[in-house]
C-alpha positions, 0 to 999 in steps of 0.5 A: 500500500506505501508503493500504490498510494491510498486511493480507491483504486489501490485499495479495491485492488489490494481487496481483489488481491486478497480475495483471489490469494484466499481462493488459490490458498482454500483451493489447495487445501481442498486438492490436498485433502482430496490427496489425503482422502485417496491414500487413506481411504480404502477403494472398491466394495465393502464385502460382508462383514465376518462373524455373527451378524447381530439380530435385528432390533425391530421387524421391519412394519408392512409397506403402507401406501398413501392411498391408504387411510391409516397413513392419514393422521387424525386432525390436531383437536387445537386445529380443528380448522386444518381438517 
């Protein structure tokens, strides 16, 4: 800025500056990480997992439609106008 003087011009410039050297500094950090990601992350499908496979939780609830009236949920008895 002691070179360029500190008019409008040389400050919107040192703003522009400032922009592009913040974007070519996150861009490296992005092309880094993606480096870093491909070296320790594993590449092709996950097979199955060896051993006993835990039980389920819950059964998994019939498929329901939308056609289908329990889908609908009942209107809220403090919005009875919303029915």
């Amino acid at each position: 800025m002691l070179t360029h003087g500190h008019g409008p011009l040389a400050l919107a410039a040192a703003a522009v500056h400032s922009y592009v050297v913040a974007f070519w500094i996150s861009a490296a950090i992005l092309a880094v990480s993606a480096v870093v990601c491909g070296l320790v992350l594993p590449s092709g499908t996950l097979g199955p997992a060896v051993g006993p496979s835990a039980q389920p939780l819950a059964r998994p609830r019939e498929e329901m439609s939308a056609r289908d009236p329990r889908a609908v949920l009942p209107p809220h008895p403090a919005c009875p106008y919303l029915a």
